[in-house]
Structure formats: structure tokens, C-alpha cells
Residue, then its C-alpha position, 0 to 999 in steps of 0.5 A: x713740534x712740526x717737521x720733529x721726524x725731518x729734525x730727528x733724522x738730520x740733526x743729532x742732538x746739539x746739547x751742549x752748544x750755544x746757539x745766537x739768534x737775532x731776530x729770534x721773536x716771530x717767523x723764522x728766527x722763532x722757529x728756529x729757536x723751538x727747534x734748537x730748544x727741542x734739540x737741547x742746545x742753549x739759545x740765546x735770543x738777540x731782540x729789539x722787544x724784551x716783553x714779546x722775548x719773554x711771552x715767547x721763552x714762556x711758550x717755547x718752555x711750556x713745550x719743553x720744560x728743560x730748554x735753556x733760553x737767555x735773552x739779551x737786547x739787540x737792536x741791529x738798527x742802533x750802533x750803540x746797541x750792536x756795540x752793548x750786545x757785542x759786549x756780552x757775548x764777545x768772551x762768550x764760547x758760541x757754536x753758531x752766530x745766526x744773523x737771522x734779524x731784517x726788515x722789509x719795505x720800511x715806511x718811506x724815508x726812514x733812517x737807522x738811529x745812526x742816520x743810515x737808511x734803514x732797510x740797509x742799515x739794518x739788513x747790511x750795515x747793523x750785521x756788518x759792524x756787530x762782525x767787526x766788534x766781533x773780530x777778535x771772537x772769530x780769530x780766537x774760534x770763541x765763536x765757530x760759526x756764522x749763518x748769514x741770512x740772504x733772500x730769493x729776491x738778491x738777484x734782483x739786486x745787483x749793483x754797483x752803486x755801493x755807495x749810494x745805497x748804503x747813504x741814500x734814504x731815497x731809493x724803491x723800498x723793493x729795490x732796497x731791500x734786493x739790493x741789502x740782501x745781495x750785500x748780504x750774499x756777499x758779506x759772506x763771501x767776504x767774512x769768510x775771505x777775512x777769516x777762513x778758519x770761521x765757519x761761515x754758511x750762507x742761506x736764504x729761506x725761500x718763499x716764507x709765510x710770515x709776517x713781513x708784508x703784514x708788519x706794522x713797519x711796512x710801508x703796503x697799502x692795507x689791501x696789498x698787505x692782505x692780498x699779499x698775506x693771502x698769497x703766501x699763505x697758499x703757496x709758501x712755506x709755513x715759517x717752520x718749514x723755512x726754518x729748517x734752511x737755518x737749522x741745517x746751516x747752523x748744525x750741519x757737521x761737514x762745511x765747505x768753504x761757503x756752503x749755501x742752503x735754501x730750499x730744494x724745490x722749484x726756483x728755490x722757492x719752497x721745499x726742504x733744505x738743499x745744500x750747494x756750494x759756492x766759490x769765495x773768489x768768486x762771490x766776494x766784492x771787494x769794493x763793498x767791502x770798502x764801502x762799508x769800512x768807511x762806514x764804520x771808520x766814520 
């Protein structure tokens, strides 16, 4: 496995403990989940795609015989499935809750199955309402920890039309997603404000080589997908290296009252994991708070 002797000298063993990653099929969320299977922890795999889940625990287990891997479907698109999902694991005692899944400049006009736009929908509004069914997990410490994932781009993202994005369809895909993972940036603040005897950790992973520019979703042209690929194939972390943000976030020992992790190197773009802290009081938006009750009340 790449980067085993960084894993090895910064993270004991994690045998014993569950890990719940959404999104855990390709790039980073399947990175992450090799490296919590080679540290001995039990992964639970939370996807859309129960046949590509199923190729994918074949090859992670080819590698290490003895990994522990389930899978359950999630579809953080789709209310009914967040709701199933929270079902089976809600009584469930889980060490960390990695809310790795999202999606990246969808083809125009698309909507969640809920009727939400779906870069929001399934960047913001899909995590938030699967912490709300949740609730009575993270009051009763039967989950401990919650690693949200942001973005670089979040601080391009800041607003204060709250409600407008969580609503309306059209919006600039970039702009959107900026904006889905600033609200992330702040759910964490806000998780953590609600329940401050959860461990929250917030991270974002840097420039990552992955697929999200190329994904049959996006909405690129084909050249920018390629230029694009290209681009981050020559000055990105390979998606293993990114996911050591994750790694660090979910099995770090000592927690502040919101640790953030991303990468060391300049304008955290690249590089191995760092780790600041940030103030709640400072961070948390009520108002988007607000916003996205009234979502789940309607």
C-alpha cells in the first residue's frame, strides 16, 4: 500500500473500531477505506453503486485477506435513502462517521430526488439531514466522531443568500459548489456548537487527483475534462496522498474543539496532512442553520 511508512508512524493500529465512509467507491473515500482496512479497523462502505462496492472490497481484500468490510447502500441524493441508511447504523457503536461523498459541477438543472438542486442537495443539505436522524446516536456517544469533508475552493464561496441556494436550480455550477462546501465548512462548526460532547474534525483534502472533472456527471466540455485531468495529474496529490487528510482527521487521538486538517504545503494545496484549529464561536452561522431546519421541517 502507498505511504504505509507515513500510516505506520502516525497511526496505531485502529483494530477493533468502525469506521463509516460515504462515498467510499473511488478516489478518496476508497483510499481512505485501503488505509483503515490495512490498520485493522472494520469499514463500513456507505454507496450509491452496490456492484462497483462489491469489485472494490474484492480487490481491497485480495490485498489483505483478514479486512472486515460491509456495505450498505446511501444515496446522499435521496431522502428516503439517507432515512434507510440512518436505520442501520443509528444503534450501531461507530468510532468515526466520514462524510466523504459529493459531487462536482453536475449537468445543468439537476435536482436531488427531493427536488433540491443537486450540487447543494447533495454536498450540504443530503449530510445535514442524515446528522439529524442521527441525533440521538451522537447525544448517546454510540457514534464519536464525525469527520466532515470541505474544499480549497470554500473561500470562494461565501454568502449570505443562504436561502437561494439551498432552492434554486440555477446558480454557476462552480459558484455552487464553493458555495456547498463553504456550508460544509460551517456545518461543522455548527454540529459541534449542538453537541459538544461529539468529536467533530473538519478537513479538506487539497488539490486531489481524482476523477471528479472527468465523472460521466459533469457537466465540462470534453476537452476541459481532459485538459483538466491532465492538469491535476502533473500538480496534485495522487488520491492516496489526499487521503491521508481523512486518515488523520478520523483516527487522531488528541481533538480540540474543532481540529482542521488539510494539506502542509503551499496555499494548502498539496503536501502531507497539517493540523490547525479553529474557534466554533467564530466559525458557526446560525442563519444557515436556520435555513437548512426549515428544509427538513418541510
Amino acid at each position: 500500500m502507498r505511504f504505509s511508512k507515513y500510516v505506520d508512524k502516525k497511526v496505531k493500529s485502529q483494530k477493533g473500531k468502525t469506521f463509516v465512509i460515504t462515498g467510499s467507491t473511488n478516489g478518496i473515500g476508497l483510499a481512505l477505506a485501503r488505509q483503515l482496512v490495512y490498520l485493522e479497523a472494520k469499514v463500513v462502505m456507505a454507496v450509491r453503486n452496490l456492484e462497483k462496492a462489491e469489485a472494490v472490497k474484492k480487490d481491497i481484500l485480495s490485498e489483505f485477506p483478514n479486512g472486515d468490510i460491509e456495505i450498505i447502500h446511501y444515496d446522499q441524493a435521496d431522502f428516503s435513502s439517507i432515512e434507510e441508511f440512518s436505520k442501520k447504523i443509528k444503534d450501531r457503536n461507530i468510532d468515526c462517521l466520514i462524510l466523504n461523498a459529493g459531487i462536482f459541477h453536475p449537468k445543468n438543472d439537476k435536482v436531488t430526488t427531493d427536488g433540491y438542486p443537486l450540487t447543494i442537495g447533495t454536498n450540504y443539505v443530503g449530510i445535514y439531514y442524515l446528522c439529524e436522524l442521527l441525533k440521538d446516536s451522537f447525544i448517546n456517544n454510540k457514534i464519536k466522531r464525525v469527520v466532515v469533508t470541505s474544499s480549497l475552493v470554500r473561500v470562494f464561496g461565501k454568502t449570505k443568500h443562504y436561502e437561494r441556494y439551498l432552492y434554486e436550480v440555477k446558480n454557476h455550477p462552480n459558484r455552487t459548489y464553493n458555495v456547498s462546501k463553504r456550508f460544509n465548512y460551517h456545518f461543522a462548526a455548527n454540529l459541534k456548537s449542538k453537541y459538544p460532547n461529539l468529536e467533530v474534525v473538519l478537513t479538506h483534502p487539497g488539490l486531489a487527483r481524482t476523477n471528479i472533472i472527468k465523472a460521466d456527471s459533469s457537466s465540462f466540455k470534453t476537452w476541459f475534462k481532459y485538459v483538466g485531468d491532465k492538469f491535476l495529474k502533473l500538480t496534485a496529490n495522487s488520491s492516496q496522498k489526499s487521503a491521508l487528510c481523512s486518515l488523520i482527521s478520523a483516527t487522531k487521538e488528541d481533538i480540540s474543539e474543532l481540529d482542521f486538517v488539510y494539506p502542509r504545503g503551499p496555499f494548502h494545496c498539496i503536501g502531507l496532512p497539517h493540523v490547525s484549529r479553529r474557534s466554533v464561536k467564530k466559525i458557526k452561522n446560525e442563519p444557515l442553520e436556520l435555513a437548512s431546519r426549515k428544509i427538513i421541517a418541510n
